[in-house]
C-alpha positions as MATLAB code, in Angstrom:
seq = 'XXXXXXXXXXXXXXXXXXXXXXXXXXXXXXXXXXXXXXXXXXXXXXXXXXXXXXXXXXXXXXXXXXXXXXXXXXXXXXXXXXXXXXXXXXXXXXXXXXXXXXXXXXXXXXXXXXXXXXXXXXXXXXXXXXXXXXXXXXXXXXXXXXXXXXXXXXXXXXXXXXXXXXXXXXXXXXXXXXXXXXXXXXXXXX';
ca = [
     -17.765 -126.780   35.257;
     -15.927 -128.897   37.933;
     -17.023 -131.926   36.562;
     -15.080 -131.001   33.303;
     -12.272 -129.873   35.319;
     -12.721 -133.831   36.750;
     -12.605 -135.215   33.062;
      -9.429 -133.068   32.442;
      -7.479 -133.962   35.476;
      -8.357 -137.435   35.262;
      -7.261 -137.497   31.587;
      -4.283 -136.108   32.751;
      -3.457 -138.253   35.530;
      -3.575 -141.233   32.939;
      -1.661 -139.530   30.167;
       0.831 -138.784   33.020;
       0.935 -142.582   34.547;
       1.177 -144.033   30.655;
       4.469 -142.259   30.522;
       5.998 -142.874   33.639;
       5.031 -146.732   32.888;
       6.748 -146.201   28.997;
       9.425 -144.231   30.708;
       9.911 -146.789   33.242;
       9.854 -149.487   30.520;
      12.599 -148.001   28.581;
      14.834 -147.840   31.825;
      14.516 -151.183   32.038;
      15.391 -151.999   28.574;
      18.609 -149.834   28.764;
      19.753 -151.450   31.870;
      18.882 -155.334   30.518;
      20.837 -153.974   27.900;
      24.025 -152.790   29.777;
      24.073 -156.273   32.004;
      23.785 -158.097   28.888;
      26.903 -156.430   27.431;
      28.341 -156.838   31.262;
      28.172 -160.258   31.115;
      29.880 -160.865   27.174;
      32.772 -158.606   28.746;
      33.041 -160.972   31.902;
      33.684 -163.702   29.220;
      35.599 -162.198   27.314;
      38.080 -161.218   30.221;
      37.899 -164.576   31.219;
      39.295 -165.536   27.768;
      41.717 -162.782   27.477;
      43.115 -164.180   30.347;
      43.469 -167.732   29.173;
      44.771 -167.337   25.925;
      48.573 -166.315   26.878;
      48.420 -169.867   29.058;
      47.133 -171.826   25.850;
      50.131 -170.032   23.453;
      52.446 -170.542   25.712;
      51.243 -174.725   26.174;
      51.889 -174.550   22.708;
      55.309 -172.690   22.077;
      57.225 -175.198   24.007;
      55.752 -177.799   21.400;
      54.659 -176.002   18.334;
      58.069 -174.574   17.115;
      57.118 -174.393   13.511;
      53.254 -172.835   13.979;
      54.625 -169.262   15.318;
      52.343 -167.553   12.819;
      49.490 -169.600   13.779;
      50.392 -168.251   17.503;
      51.495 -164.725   16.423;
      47.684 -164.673   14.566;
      46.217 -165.693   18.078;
      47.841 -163.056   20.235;
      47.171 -160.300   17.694;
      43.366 -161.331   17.615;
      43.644 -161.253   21.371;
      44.508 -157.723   21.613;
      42.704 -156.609   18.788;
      39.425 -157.800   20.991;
      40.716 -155.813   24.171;
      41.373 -152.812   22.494;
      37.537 -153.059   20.889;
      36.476 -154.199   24.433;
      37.642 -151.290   25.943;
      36.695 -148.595   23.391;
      33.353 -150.536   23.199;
      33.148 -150.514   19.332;
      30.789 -152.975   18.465;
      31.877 -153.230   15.030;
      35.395 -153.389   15.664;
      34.510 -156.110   18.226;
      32.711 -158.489   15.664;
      35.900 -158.454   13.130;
      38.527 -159.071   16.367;
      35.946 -162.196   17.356;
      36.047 -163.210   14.003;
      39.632 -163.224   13.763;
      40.633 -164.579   16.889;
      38.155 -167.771   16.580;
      39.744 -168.045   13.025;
      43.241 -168.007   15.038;
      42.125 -170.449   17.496;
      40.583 -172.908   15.285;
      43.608 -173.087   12.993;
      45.279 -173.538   16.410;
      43.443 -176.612   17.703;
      43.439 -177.794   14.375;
      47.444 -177.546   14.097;
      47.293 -179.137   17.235;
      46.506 -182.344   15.758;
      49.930 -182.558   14.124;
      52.000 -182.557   17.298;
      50.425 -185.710   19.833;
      52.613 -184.968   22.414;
      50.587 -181.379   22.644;
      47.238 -182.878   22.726;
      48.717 -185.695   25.550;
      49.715 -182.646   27.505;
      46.961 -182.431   30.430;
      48.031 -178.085   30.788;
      46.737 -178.069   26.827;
      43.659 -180.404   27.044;
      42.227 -178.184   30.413;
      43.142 -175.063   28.492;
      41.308 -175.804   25.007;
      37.959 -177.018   27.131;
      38.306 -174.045   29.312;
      38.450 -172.022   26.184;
      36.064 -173.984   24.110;
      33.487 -173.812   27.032;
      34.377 -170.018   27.037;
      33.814 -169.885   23.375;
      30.237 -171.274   23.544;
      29.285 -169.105   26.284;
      30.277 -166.060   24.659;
      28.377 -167.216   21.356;
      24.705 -167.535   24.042;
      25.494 -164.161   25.839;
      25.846 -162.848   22.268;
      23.056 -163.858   20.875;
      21.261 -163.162   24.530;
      22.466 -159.602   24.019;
      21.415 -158.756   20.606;
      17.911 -160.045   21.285;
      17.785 -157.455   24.564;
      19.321 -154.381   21.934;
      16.674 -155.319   19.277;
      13.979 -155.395   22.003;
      14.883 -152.097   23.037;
      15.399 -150.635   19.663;
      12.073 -151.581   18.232;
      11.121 -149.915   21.937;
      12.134 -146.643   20.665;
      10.736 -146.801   17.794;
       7.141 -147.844   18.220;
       4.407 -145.304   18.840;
       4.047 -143.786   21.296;
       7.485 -144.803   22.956;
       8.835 -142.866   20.468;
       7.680 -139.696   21.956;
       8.820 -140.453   25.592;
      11.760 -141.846   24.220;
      12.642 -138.381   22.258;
      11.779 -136.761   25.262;
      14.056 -138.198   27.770;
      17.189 -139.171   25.174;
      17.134 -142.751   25.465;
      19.697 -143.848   22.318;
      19.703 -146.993   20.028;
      22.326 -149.568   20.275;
      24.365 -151.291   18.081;
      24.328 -155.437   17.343;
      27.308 -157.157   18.027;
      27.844 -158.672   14.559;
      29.759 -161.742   13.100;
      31.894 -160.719   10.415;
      31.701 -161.720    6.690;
      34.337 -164.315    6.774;
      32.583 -166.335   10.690;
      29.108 -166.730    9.079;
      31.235 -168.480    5.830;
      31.498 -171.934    5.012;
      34.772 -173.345    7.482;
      37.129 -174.593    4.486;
      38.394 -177.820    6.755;
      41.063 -178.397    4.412;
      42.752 -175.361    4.515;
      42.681 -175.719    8.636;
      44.688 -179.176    8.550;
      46.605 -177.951    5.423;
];
């Protein structure tokens, strides 16, 4: 008799410690998953902060690109606004549009040499170009973290402990249809 009650308790006690170590497990995940996200919206702030420098570089030369600009600045707040609501979604089609902006930027550049001579416009497209690259490795840092801890949640027995205690899914942060397309070069220094 108190041996079984032995066998139970210890069968407890390790039914008991594999959840707190799967519990424990999924905390982690969460939180690699919430610094990863920090650290694309440090970069993006970053950016969102350099781009009114780079259009306004440009406006005292570029007089005839103002859509090209225009298409820039609307990008730019189309990515706070998904920033701060955290829409994922809407996040992926503002990035797409905004690098579309800035390369047809840069790329208009080309026409006006006294621009790309200016020192104020060659520190501000490396910053942002520098910027740009770092965003694209904390992206695809991040997405690796949220598929990590989705499959997480859905393998056995996380499942269960993960059903138990509410731990939720998260969403990719996606390119859009028209960024994983073919760049039509032409059309850029058309």
């Amino acid at each position: 008799m108190i041996e079984g009650g032995f066998i139970l308790f210890g069968i407890t006690a390790i039914a008991a410690l594999y959840v707190i170590i799967i519990y424990n497990r999924l905390v982690s995940l969460k939180h690699d998953t919430a610094k990863a996200w920090s650290n694309i919206d440090v970069l993006l702030k970053q950016r969102h902060d350099e781009l009114p420098k780079l259009v306004e570089t440009c406006k005292q030369y570029m007089r005839h690109e103002r859509k090209t600009l225009e298409k820039v600045m609307l990008a730019r707040a189309s990515v706070f606004s998904a920033r701060q609501t955290s829409n994922l979604r809407a996040l992926g089609v503002a990035e797409s549009d905004l690098q579309n902006g800035l390369l047809s930027l840069f790329a208009s550049a080309e026409a006006y040499p006294e621009l790309k001579a200016d020192e104020s416009f060659r520190n501000l497209e490396a910053r942002i170009t520098g910027l740009e690259n770092a965003i694209a490795d904390r992206r695809e840092y991040y997405n690796e973290v949220v598929n990590n801890n989705n499959v997480r949640l859905e393998q056995f027995p996380d499942i269960f402990v993960a059903r138990l205690f509410d731990f939720d899914s998260f969403d990719l942060l996606q390119l859009s249809v028209e960024e994983k397309a073919d760049v039509d070069i032409r059309a850029l220094f058309g």
